[in-house]
Every structure is written in C-alpha cells, then in structure tokens.
Residue, then its C-alpha position, 0 to 999 in steps of 0.5 A: x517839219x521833223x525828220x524822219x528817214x524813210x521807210x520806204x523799203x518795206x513793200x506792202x500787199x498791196x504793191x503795184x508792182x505786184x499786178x504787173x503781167x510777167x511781161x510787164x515785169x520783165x520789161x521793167x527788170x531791163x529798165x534803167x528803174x532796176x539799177x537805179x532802184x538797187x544801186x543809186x536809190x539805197x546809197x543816198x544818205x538821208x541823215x546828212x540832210x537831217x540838220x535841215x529840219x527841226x528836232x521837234x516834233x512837228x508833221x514829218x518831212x517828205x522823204x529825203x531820199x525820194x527827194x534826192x532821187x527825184x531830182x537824180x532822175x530830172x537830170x537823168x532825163x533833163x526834164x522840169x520839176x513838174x514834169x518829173x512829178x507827172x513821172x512819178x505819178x504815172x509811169x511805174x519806173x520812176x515809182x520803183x526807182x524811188x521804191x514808192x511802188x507801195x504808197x497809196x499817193x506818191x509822196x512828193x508835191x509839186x512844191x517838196x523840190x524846190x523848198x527842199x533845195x531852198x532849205x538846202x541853199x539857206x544851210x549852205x548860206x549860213x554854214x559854207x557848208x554844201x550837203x550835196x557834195x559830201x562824201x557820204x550823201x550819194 
C-alpha cells in the first residue's frame, strides 16, 4: 500500500452536512464533533506515519488521520472497533469529527484499525521506535 495524505478537507457539493435542517446544525455545532473536527482532527500528523507504508506505487493507504481519529473517538466513547465503525456510518457526528461528511462510503473497513495498529506494532518491533508517542504526531 502507498501513502498518500489525506485530502479530506476539502467539502464537495454534495456534502451531507449541507441537508441538515438549521436545527440539525446548530445541535451538531454544540456537539463535542465541532472541536474534535477544529482542533484534535487538523494536528494529526499523517507524515510520521508514512514510514509504515510502501514507497511504490500501489492502491492508496486508508487515510491516516481518519484512522488515528477513529481510534481517538473509541476511546473517547470506550467503545470497540466495530462499534466505532457503525458511528461512523450512521451518525453525522463522527462524520464531521473525521471531516468524512463529503465521502460517497465512509473510508474506513472493519479490518483498516487493526492492521494499521498491526503495521504500527511491526515498526515498533523492528525500529524501538513508537509513532504515537512523537511529538509531532497528535
């Protein structure tokens, strides 16, 4: 898999968020989804994890900061993979959170956490060094 950083953004037409009623939106503007969407989701670095991919040119990686994100909000809301999967599916907070409102299919699968934290665990085993604790990277 190669890497590339996510352009996830960038809001299309056709975003979700734009068919909310007003109430909708104001509801969602008090939610936790705002701040995690302004302030934890942009200071993820994707580029410290780019060492856990390949340099050719293969399909593209799921986007690591909604991976990273993804699990910031499981433990958030201390629940399992699956279950944070199902959030990001159905409920428009998680979507906005992980600045996913304008995808056609949310980008995670039910297997893009663990084998991103198994890449992370194989790095860490043959380098000592632990991506999650740099500096830089959240």
């Amino acid at each position: 898999m190669a890497f590339v950083a996510n352009d996830y953004n960038q809001i299309s037409l056709n975003d979700s968020a734009f068919s909310l009623t007003q109430r909708e939106k104001k509801f969602l503007a008090k939610s936790w989804a705002k701040a995690f969407a302004q302030k934890v989701f942009p200071a993820i670095d994707e580029e410290e994890f780019s060492v856990l991919y390949s340099d050719k040119a293969f399909r593209p990686n799921t986007p690591v900061n909604v991976i990273i994100g993804a699990m910031i909000l499981k433990e958030m809301h201390g629940v399992t993979d699956e279950e944070i999967l199902e959030s990001l599916i159905f409920d428009i907070r998680f979507q906005y959170g992980l600045h996913t409102t304008s995808s056609m299919e949310q980008p995670l699968s039910d297997r893009s956490l663990s084998r991103f934290r198994e890449r992370c665990t194989t790095y860490e085993a043959m380098t000592g060094i632990v991506l999650f604790y740099k500096d830089s990277c959240i």
